[in-house]
C-alpha positions in Angstrom: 130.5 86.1 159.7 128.2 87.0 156.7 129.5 89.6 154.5 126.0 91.2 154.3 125.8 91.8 157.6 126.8 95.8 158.3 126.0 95.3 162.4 126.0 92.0 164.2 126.6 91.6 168.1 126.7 88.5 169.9 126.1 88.6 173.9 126.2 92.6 173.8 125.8 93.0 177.4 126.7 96.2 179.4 126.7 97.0 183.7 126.9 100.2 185.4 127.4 98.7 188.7 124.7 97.3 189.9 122.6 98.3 186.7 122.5 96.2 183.1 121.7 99.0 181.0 121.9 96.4 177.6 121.1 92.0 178.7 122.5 89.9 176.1 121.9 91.4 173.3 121.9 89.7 169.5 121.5 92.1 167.0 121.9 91.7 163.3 121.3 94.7 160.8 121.8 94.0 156.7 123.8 96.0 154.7 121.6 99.0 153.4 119.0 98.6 155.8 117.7 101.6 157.7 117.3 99.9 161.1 114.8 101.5 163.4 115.6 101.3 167.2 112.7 101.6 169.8 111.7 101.1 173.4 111.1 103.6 176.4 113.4 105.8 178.0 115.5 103.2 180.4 115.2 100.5 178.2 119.1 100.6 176.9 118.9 102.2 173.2 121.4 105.3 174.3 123.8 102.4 175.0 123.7 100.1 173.0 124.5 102.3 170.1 127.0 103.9 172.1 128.9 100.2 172.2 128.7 100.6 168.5 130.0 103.7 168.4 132.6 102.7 170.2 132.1 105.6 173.0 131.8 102.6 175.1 133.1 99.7 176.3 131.2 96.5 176.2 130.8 94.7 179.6 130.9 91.6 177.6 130.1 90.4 174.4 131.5 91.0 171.0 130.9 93.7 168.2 131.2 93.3 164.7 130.8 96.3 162.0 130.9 94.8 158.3 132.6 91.6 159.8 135.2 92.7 160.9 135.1 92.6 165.1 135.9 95.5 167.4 138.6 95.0 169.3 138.5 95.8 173.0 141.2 98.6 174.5 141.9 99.4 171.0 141.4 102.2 169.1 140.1 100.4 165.9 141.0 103.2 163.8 139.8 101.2 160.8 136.6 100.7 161.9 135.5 103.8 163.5 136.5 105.7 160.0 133.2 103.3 158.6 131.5 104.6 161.4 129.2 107.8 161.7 127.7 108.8 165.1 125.3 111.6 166.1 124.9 111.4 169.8 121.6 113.5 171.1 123.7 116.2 173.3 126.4 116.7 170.5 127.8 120.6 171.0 128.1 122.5 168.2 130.6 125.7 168.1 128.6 129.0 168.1 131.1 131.2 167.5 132.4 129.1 163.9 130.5 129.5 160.4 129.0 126.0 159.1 131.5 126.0 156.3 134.3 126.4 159.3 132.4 123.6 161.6 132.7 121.2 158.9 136.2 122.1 157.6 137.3 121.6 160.8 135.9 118.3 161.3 136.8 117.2 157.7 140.8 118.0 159.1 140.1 115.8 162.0 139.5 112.9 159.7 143.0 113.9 157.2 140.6 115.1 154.0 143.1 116.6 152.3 142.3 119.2 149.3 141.1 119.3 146.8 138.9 116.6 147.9 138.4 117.9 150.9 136.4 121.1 149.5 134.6 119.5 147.4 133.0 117.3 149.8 131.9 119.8 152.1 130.3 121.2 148.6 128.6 118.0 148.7 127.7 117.4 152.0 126.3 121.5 152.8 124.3 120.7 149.2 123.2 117.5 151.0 121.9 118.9 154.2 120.0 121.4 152.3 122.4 124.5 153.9 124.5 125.8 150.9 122.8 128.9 151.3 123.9 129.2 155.2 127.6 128.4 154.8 129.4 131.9 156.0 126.4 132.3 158.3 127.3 132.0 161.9 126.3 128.8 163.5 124.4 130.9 166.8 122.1 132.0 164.0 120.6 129.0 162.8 117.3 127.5 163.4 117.4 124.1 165.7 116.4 122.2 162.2 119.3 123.7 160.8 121.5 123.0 163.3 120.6 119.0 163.4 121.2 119.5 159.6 124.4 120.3 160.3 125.3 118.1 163.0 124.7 115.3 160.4 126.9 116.6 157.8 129.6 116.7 160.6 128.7 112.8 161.1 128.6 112.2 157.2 131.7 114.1 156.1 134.3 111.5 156.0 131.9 109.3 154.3 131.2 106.8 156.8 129.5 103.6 155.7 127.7 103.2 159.0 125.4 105.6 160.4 123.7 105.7 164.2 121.9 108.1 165.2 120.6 108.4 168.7 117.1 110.9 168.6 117.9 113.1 165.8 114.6 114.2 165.7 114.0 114.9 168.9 112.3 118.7 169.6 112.5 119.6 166.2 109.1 120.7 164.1 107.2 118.9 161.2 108.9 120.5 158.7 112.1 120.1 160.2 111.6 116.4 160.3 110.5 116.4 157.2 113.4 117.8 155.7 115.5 115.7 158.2 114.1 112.2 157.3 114.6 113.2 153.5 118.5 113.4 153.7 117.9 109.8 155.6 116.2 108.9 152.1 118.9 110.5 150.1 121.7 108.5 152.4 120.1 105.6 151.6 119.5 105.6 148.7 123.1 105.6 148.1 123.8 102.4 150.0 124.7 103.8 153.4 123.1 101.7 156.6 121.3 103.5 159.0 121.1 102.5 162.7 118.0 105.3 163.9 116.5 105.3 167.5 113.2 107.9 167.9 110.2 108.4 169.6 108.6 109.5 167.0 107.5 106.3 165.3 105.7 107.7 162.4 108.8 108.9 160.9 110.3 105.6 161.6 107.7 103.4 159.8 108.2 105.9 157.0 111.8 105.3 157.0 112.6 101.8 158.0 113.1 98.5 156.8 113.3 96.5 160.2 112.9 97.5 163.5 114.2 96.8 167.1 112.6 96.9 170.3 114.1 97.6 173.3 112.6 96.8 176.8 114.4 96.8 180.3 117.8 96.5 178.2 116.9 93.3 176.0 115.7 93.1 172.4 112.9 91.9 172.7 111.7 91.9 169.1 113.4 92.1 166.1 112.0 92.0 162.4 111.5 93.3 158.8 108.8 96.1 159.4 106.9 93.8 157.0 107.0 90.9 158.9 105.8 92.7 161.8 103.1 94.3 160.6 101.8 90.8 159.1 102.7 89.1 162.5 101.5 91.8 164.7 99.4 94.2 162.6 95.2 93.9 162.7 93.7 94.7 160.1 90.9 97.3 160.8 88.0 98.9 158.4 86.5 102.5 159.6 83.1 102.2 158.6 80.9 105.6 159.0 77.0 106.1 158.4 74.7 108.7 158.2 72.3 107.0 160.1 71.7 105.6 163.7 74.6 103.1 164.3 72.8 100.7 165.8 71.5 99.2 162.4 75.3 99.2 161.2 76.2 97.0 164.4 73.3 94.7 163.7 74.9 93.8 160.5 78.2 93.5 161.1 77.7 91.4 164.0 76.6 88.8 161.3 79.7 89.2 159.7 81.8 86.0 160.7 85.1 88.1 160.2 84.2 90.8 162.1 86.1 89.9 165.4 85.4 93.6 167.2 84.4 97.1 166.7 84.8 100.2 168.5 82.7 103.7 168.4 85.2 106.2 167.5 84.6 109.5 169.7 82.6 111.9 168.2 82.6 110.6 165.1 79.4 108.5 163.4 82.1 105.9 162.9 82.9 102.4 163.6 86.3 100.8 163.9 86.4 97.2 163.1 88.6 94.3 163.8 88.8 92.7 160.3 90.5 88.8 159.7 89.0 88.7 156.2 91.0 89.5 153.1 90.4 91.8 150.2 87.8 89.4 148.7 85.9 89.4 152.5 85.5 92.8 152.7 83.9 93.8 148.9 81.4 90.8 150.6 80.9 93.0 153.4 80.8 96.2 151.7 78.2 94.9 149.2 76.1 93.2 151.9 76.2 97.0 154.2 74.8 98.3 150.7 72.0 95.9 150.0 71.1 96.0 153.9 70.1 99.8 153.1 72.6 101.7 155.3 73.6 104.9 154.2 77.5 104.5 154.0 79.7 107.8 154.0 83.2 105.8 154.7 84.3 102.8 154.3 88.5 102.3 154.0 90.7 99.5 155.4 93.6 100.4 157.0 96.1 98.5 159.8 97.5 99.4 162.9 100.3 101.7 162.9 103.9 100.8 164.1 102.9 103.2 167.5 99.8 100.5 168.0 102.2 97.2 167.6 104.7 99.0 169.9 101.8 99.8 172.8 100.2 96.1 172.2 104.0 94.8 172.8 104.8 96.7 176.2 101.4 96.2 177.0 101.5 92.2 176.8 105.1 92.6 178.0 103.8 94.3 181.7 100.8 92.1 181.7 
């Protein structure tokens, strides 16, 4: 077992009766990575991080969190105190302030004082809700409630963190403040397991990326790799004038391999296999042709495009 390796499972496969919600399943995240889990509802994410979590039992298969394997019918006490887990239904407790909430998780886990206190110093500081620590929980916005649902996860200062949608319904801001904390973690060597929809965030925040499809993992990769694997590279080329002219010439560009009118828009978007080099060539040669460029920017699919070409070619 490699010591780098904070998540690796070998044959991860689990059945609800007639159902394999995860197939077989080889998944290796590094040490410090922020791992970014996606697929379509169905496709087995919820549960394999719950096998992780250990909120549930493998069918078969092992499990092993910084090497060391989780045993089954065991409690693994050792391991799950590495572990952080924020489930997407977690309840929180109304009725208790946040400094209360996270007190009384932080006794759960033995934090004794004066350590104890000054963590959850740390960890309110963290999630950005110092200010909201004798306020009553019902009172809190649903991005401050997430907040708080992660410092729960984070108090006992896990070295493992999954999280299963923790973006889910909240607002731009509140994501934005969300997938800074992420950043912070990070940064200070924690490894994050993440599944989302919204991929936008996730290319922002990972360094690999998993994807899920009818319970296998089907594709697994640095985002970098991907994107040079996967990834087209695209230029959105606008004009003032008629666009027919601008077709004319690009179709006597050899690296052009596409293009596409974008809707209401005097714009192109063009399949591109040249490099940097390529497209000054092409830029210079729209120029000398006389047409009256007002854009001209490369750009690459998104992670969102890769994932819709991959479930595409995957139903096909």
């Amino acid at each position: 077992m490699p010591e780098a390796l904070a998540i690796s499972t070998r044959g991860l496969t689990k059945q609800f009766e007639r159902q394999i919600a995860v197939n077989d399943v080889d998944l290796q995240v590094q040490a410090g990575e922020v791992y970014g889990l996606i697929g379509p509802n169905g496709a087995g994410k919820t549960t394999l991080i719950r096998m992780l979590a250990t909120a549930e039992e493998p069918t078969i298969g092992e499990i092993y969190i910084n090497g060391d394997r989780l045993l089954r019918d065991r409690d693994n006490p050792h391991l799950k105190r590495q572990l952080g887990y924020l489930p997407d239904d977690f309840p929180l407790y109304d009725d208790l302030t946040v400094w209360d909430y996270l007190d009384y998780f932080a006794r759960l886990y033995r934090l004794r004082d004066p350590h104890r206190s000054r963590r959850l110093k740390d960890v309110l500081e963290l999630v950005q809700l110092t200010h909201k620590r004798h306020s009553l929980i019902a009172t809190l916005s649903r991005g401050m409630k997430q907040r708080l649902s992660l410092g729960r996860t984070i108090i006992h200062e896990p070295v493992l963190l999954l999280l299963d949608e923790p973006v889910s319904g909240l607002d731009p801001i509140a994501r934005v403040q969300f997938r800074e904390i992420i950043k912070a973690l990070q940064e200070v060597g924690m490894t994050i397991l993440i599944s989302s929809h919204v991929l936008s965030d996730l290319e922002e925040l990972c360094t690999s990326v998993g994807i899920m499809e009818l319970g296998y993992l089907v594709e697994s990769a640095s985002l970098k790799s991907l994107y040079h694997r996967l990834s087209r590279q695209q230029i959105v080329i606008a004009s003032m004038g008629d666009l027919s002219a601008l077709k004319v010439e690009l179709n006597n560009c050899p690296h052009v391999e596409g293009m596409e009118t974008l809707p209401e828009t005097q714009s192109l978007c063009v399949h591109f296999s040249g490099g940097l080099q390529e497209s000054a060539d092409l830029l210079r040669s729209l120029i000398a042709a006389g047409i009256p460029l007002t854009e001209f920017h490369r750009t690459q699919e998104n992670l969102e495009t890769i994932f819709l070409k991959m479930g595409h070619q995957q139903t096909s």
